[in-house]
matplotlib code that plots the C-alpha trace (Angstrom):
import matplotlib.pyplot as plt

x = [60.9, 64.6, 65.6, 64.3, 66.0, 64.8, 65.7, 64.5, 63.8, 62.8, 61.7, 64.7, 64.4, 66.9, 67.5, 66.8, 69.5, 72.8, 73.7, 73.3, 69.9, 68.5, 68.3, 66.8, 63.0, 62.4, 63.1, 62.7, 61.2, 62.0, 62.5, 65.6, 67.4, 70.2, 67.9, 64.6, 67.4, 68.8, 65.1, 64.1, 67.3, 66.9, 62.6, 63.5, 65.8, 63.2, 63.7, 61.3, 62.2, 60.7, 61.2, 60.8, 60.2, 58.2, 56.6, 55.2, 51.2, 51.4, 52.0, 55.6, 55.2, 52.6, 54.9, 57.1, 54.8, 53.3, 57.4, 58.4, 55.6, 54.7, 58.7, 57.4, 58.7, 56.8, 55.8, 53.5, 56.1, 55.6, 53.8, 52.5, 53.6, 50.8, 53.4, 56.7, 57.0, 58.9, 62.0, 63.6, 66.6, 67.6, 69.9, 72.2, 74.1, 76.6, 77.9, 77.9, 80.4, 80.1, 76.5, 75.5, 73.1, 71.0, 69.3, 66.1, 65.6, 65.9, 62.7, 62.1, 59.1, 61.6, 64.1, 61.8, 61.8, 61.9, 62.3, 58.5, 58.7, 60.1, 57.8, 60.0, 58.2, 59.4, 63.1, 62.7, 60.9, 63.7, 67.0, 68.8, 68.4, 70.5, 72.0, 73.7, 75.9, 72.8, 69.7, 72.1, 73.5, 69.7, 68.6, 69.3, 66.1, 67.1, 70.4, 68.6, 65.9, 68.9, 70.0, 66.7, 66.6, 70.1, 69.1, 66.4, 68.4, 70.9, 68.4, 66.4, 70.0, 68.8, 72.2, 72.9, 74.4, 76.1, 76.8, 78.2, 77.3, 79.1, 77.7, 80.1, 77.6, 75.1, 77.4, 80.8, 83.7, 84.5, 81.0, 80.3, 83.6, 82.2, 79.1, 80.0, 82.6, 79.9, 77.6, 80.2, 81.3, 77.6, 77.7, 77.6, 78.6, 79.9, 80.6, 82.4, 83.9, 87.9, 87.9, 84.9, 87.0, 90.2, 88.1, 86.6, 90.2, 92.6, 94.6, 94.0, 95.7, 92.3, 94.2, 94.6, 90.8, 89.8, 92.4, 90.3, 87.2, 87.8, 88.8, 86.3, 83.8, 82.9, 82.2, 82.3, 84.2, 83.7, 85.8, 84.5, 87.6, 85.6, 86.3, 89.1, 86.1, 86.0, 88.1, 86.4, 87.5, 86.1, 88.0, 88.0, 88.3, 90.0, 90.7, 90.0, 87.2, 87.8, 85.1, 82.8, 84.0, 81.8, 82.9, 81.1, 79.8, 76.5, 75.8, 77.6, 74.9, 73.2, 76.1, 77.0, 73.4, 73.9, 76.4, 74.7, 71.9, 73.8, 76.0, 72.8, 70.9, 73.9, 74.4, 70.1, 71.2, 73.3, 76.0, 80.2, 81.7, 83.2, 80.7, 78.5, 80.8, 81.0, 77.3, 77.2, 80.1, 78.2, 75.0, 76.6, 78.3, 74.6, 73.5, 76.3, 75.3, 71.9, 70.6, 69.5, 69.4, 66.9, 66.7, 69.9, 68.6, 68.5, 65.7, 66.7, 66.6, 68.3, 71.4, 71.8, 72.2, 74.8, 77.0, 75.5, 76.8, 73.5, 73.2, 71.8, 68.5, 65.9, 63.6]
y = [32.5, 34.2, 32.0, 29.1, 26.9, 24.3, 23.7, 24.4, 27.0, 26.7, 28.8, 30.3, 31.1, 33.3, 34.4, 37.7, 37.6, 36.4, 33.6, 29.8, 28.8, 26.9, 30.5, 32.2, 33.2, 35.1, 34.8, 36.4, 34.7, 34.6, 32.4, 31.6, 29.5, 30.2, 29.0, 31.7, 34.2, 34.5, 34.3, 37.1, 39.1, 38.7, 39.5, 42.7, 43.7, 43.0, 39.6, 36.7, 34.1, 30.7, 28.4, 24.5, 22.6, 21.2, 22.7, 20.7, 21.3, 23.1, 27.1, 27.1, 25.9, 28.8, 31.5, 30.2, 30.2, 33.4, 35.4, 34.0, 34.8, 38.2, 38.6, 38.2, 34.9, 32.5, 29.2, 27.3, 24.7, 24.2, 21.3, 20.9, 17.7, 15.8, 13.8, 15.8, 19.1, 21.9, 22.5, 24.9, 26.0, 27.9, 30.8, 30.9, 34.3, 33.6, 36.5, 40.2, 38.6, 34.5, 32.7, 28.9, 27.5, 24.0, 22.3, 20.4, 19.5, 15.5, 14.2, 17.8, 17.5, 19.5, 16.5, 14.3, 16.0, 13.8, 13.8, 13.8, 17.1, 18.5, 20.1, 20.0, 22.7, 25.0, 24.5, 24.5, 27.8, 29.7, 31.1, 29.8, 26.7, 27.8, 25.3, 25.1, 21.8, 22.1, 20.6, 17.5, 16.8, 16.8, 12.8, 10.6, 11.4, 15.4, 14.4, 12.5, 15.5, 18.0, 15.4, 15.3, 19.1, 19.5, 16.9, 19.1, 21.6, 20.8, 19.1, 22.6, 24.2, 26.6, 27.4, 25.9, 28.3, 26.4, 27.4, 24.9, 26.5, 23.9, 22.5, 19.7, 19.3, 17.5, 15.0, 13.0, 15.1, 12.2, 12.2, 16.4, 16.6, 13.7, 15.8, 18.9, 18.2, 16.1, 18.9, 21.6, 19.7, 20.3, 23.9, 26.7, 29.1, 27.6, 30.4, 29.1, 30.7, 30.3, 27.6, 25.6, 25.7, 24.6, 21.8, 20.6, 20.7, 20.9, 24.2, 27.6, 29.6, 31.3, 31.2, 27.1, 26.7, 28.6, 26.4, 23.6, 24.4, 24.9, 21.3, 20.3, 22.2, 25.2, 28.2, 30.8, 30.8, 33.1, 32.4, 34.9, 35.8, 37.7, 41.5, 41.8, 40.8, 37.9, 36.7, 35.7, 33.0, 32.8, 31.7, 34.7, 37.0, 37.0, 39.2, 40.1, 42.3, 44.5, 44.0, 47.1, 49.0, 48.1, 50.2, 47.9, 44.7, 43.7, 40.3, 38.5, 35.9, 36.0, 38.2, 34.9, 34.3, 38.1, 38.0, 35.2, 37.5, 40.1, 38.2, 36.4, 39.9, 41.0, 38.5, 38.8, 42.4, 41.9, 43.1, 41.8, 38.9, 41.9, 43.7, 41.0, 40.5, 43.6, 44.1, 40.3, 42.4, 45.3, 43.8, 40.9, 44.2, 45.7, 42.6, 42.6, 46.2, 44.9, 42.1, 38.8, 37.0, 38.8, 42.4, 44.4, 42.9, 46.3, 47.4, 49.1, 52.4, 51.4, 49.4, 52.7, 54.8, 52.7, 53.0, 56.5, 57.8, 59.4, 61.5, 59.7, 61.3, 61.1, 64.4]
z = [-51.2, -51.5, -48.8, -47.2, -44.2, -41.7, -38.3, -34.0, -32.3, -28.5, -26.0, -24.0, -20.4, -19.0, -15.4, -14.7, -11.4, -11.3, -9.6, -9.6, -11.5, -8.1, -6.5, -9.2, -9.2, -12.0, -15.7, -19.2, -22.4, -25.5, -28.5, -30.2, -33.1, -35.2, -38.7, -37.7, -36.2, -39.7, -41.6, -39.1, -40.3, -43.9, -43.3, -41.5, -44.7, -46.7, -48.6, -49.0, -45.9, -44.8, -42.0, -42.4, -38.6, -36.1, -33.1, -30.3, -29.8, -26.6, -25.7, -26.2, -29.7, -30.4, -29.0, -31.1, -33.9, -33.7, -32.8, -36.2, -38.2, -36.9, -38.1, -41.8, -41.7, -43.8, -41.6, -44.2, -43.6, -40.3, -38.9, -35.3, -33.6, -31.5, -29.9, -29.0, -27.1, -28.0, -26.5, -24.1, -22.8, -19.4, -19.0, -16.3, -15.1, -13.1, -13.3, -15.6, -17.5, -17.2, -18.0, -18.7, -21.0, -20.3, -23.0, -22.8, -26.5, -27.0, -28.0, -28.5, -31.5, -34.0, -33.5, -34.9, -37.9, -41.4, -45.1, -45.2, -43.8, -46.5, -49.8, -53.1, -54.4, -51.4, -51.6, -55.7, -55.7, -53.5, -54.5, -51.8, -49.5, -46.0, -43.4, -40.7, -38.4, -35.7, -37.6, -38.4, -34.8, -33.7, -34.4, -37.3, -38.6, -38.6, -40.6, -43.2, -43.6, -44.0, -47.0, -48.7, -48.5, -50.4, -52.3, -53.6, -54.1, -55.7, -58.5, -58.9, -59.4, -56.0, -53.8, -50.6, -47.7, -45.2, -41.6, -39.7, -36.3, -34.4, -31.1, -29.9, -27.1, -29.5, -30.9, -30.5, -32.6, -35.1, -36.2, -36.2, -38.4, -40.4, -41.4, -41.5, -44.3, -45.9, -45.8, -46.7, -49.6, -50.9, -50.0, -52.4, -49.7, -47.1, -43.6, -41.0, -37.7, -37.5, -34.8, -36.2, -39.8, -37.4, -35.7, -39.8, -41.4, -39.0, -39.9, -38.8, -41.8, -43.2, -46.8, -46.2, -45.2, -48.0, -50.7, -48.8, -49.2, -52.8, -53.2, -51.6, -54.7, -52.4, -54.6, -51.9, -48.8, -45.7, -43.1, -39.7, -37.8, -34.7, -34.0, -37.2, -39.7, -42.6, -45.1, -48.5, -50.9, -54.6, -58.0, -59.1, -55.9, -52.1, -49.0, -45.8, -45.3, -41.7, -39.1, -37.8, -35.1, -32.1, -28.6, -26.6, -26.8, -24.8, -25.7, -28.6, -29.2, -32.3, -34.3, -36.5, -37.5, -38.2, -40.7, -42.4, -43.2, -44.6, -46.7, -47.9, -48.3, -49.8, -52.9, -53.4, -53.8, -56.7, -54.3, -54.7, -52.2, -51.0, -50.2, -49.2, -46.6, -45.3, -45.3, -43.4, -41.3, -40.3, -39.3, -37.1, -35.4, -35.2, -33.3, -30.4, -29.3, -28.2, -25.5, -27.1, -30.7, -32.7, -31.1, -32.5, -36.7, -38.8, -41.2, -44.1, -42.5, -39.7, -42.6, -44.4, -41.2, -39.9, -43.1, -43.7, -39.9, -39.9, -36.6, -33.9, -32.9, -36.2, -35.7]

ax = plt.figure().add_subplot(projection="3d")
ax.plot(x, y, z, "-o")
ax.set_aspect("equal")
plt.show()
């Protein structure tokens, strides 16, 4: 594999009319989770991507299974849980512009994930071993996996990509900031949004995150500032990189797992921090011009047509 990562995905189901959830009849399905959203990504572009979990042996779990895999995701890795269902979550719309999100997950089987789970051979064999803050908050057990993995890592010299996706929902703060600085301070590339770097080290100057990331050993800092773009931190290199022009955003959920597929893409490439970033830049614009996680992820047609300003209508 070029990249490998472990964590959930679930089954989201998302009213289709707006309103509060108890009035609502109908509803879309789909799956979603930030690890397979960015393995999707990086498939699509054409790089070498594998998932590490647990599903629950019921339909969800296959739906889940067979969305992932029929994305050219690898899921050798992934082990079917006799015991523990696989989770879901429900969309709320209350309105065009306002939604809520319910999570049935605990006990959920890929929360009982453990260090067993975990092959050596498949994190030594990849070139880059990505994270994020969710697979941690899940259960004890998911924290010590997401150890073991590094672990592994880090003694077959493959890099670790760290997003720290922050969900204070799943944990008390004192403990999320605990880990995520743990985990970033493990991190090769370490991409976090401006508040979640504000809510790690307590300072919202992009240049001071990046001066402490470097002490805490961090190669390569990207620190996602929204609409304006990224700013990129390495010894030898910095600057802010401007975001894409979008006109219009239709749905801004999925754009970070985005950008952590093109900056990945990017550095397999052979491609600058730079231009890594602005690669990671343009396809987490991509995303936010479509509905849902996956959806708006760019082939390499598609990539080069977007920086190419090819005409819109291929004949």
């Amino acid at each position: 594999m070029d990249v490998v990562t472990m964590g959930e995905s679930m089954v989201l189901f998302a009213s289709k009319s707006q309103g509060l959830l108890r009035y609502a009849n109908d509803f879309s399905a789909r799956v979603a989770g930030a690890e397979s959203n960015v393995m999707i990504g990086l498939s699509r572009l054409g790089h070498k991507a594998g998932w590490i979990s647990r599903i629950g042996n019921d339909e969800l779990g296959q739906k889940v299974r067979s969305f992932i895999q029929g994305e050219g995701v690898d899921i050798s890795q992934v082990k079917i849980d006799e015991t523990f269902p696989t989770g879901i979550f429900l969309k709320e719309a209350l309105s065009s512009e306002r939604s809520r999100v319910y999570y049935y997950r605990s006990h959920s089987a890929a929360s009982n994930m453990t260090e067993e789970d975990i092959a050596e051979d498949y994190i030594a064999n990849a070139k880059y071993l990505h994270i994020t803050g969710i697979t941690p908050a899940l259960s004890d057990n998911c924290y010590k996996a997401v150890r073991h993995a590094i672990s592994i890592a880090k003694k077959h010299k493959v890099k670790v990509c760290f997003d720290p996706n922050l969900r204070k929902n799943l944990w008390n703060e004192e403990r999320a900031r605990q880990v995520l600085l743990e985990i970033a301070g493990l991190s090769d590339i370490f991409l976090p949004g401006i508040d979640e770097a504000e809510f790690m080290f307590g300072v919202s100057d992009p240049k001071l995150i990046g001066e402490k990331a470097f002490q805490l050993g961090v190669g390569l800092s990207i620190i996602k500032i929204g609409a304006e773009g990224a700013y990129y931190f390495t010894k030898e290199d910095k600057g802010l990189v401007k975001g894409s022009p979008v006109q219009q955003v239709v749905d801004p959920v999925g754009a970070g797992d985005g950008f952590a597929a093109g900056v990945l893409s990017g550095l397999l490439d052979g491609l600058s921090p730079k231009d890594s970033v602005e690669r990671g830049n343009a396809i987490g614009a991509m995303v936010t011009l479509v509905p849902g996680d996956v959806e708006g992820l760019p082939d390499r047609n598609l990539l080069d047509s977007y920086f190419n300003k090819q005409e819109d209508v291929s004949r």
